[in-house]
N, C-alpha and C positions, 0 to 999 in steps of 0.2 A: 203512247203516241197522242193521246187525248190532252196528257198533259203540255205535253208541247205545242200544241193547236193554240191550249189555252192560255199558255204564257205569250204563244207568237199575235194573240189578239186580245189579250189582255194588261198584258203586262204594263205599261205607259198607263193608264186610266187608272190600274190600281196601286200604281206608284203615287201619283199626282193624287186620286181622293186620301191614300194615306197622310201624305206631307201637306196638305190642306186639311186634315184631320188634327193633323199634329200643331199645327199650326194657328189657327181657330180655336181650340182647346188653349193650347197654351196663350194665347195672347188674353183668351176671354178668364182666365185664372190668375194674369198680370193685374186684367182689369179690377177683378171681383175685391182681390186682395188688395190692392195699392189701395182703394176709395173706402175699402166698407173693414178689411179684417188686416189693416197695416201695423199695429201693434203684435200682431201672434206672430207665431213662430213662424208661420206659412209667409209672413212678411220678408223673411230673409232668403224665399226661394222663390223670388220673382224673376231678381236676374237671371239665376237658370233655365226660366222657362221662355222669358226672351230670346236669350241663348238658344235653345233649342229651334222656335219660330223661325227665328233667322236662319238657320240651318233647313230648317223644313224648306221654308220660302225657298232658297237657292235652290234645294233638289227640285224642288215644282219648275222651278224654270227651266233646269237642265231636262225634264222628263218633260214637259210641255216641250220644249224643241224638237225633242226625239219623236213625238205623239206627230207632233205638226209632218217631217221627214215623212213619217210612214204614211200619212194619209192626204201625202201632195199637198199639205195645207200652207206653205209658205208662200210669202209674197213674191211676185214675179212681177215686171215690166215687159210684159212679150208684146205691144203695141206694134214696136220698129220691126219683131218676128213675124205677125201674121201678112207683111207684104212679100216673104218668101212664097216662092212659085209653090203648089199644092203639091210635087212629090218630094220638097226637100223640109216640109211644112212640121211630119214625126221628128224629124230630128231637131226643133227647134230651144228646146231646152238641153240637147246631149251636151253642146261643151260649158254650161252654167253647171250642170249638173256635175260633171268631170272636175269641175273647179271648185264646186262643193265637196266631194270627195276627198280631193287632194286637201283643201283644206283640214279637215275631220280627222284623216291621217296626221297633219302633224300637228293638230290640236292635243290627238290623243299620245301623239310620240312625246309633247312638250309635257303633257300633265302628265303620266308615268314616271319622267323625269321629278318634275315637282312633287309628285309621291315618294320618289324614292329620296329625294333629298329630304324632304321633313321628317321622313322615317331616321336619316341618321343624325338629326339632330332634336329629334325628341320631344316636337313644341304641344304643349297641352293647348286647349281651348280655352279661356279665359274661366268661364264658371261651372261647367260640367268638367271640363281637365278630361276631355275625350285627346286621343291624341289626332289631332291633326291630318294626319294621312289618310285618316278614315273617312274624313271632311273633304280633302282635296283629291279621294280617290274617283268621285262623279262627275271628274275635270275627265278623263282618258274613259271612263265606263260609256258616259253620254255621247263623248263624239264618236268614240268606235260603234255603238248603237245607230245613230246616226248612218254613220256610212253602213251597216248593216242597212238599215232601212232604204238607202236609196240605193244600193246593191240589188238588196229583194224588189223592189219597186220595179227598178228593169227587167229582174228574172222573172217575174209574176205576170209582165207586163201591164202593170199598173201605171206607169207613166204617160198613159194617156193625157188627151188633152181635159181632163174631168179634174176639177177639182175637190178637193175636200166639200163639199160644200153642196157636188152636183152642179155647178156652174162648166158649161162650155167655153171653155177659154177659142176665143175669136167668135162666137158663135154667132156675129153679125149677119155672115154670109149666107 
């Protein structure tokens, strides 16, 4: 149970320093070798570690989305919301939210798709020759997370008006 605690609050943060790990390392490896050690051998594995960066970089942003989902961090225009009347006031993000959902659903129904289609066609990655579907499998992973998080968010009752941040959203009043 412990461990599920600590993936259900962990998990996104140590996704994102991994792939900024990965990323950072390989770009600072590109650099080292391109200007100072471009003659050795290590010169001919630059491109894969690009490769790689590039790779990381996208999962950071799909886990960075996910991160934001789960801790109310995303952006919202609720200005025109807070001149609803004060008991219809909690539900002023349900149908954004509802539409984010739906979303996330066939984001992840589409990329499944595009996973199983590059599955049967076989395309490696340009200089690691990873295959592809492993690459386009964080298309359906992240949005179905996604809609997990703002799933849980209502179950938990985390939907409050608090954002990531600790900001009162309308909190003029």
């Amino acid at each position: 149970m412990r461990l599920i605690r600590l993936i259900d609050r962990r998990l996104e943060e140590a996704m994102i320093v991994l792939c900024c790990t990965i990323m950072v390392v390989g770009l600072s490896f590109t650099a080292i070798v391109r200007y100072f050690l471009s003659s050795t051998p290590l010169g001919k594995m630059t491109h894969m570690a690009e490769e790689l960066s590039v790779f990381a970089f996208v999962f950071l942003l799909y886990f960075g989305s996910v991160l934001a989902a789960r801790e109310n961090g995303h952006f919202r225009v609720s200005a025109h919301l807070d001149m609803l009347p004060a008991r219809l006031r909690h539900l002023r993000f349900l149908v954004g939210d509802l539409l984010w959902l739906g979303f996330c659903i066939f984001a992840s129904w589409q990329g499944v798709k595009l996973v199983q289609t590059t599955m049967r066609s076989s395309e490696p990655s340009m200089s690691l020759n990873i295959p592809m579907q492993y690459i386009y499998a964080i298309i359906p992973l992240a949005f179905a997370l996604t809609a997990f998080r703002i799933l849980q968010r209502y179950a938990l009752g985390r939907n409050r008006d608090e954002d990531a941040f600790g900001f009162v959203e309308g909190g003029g009043e």
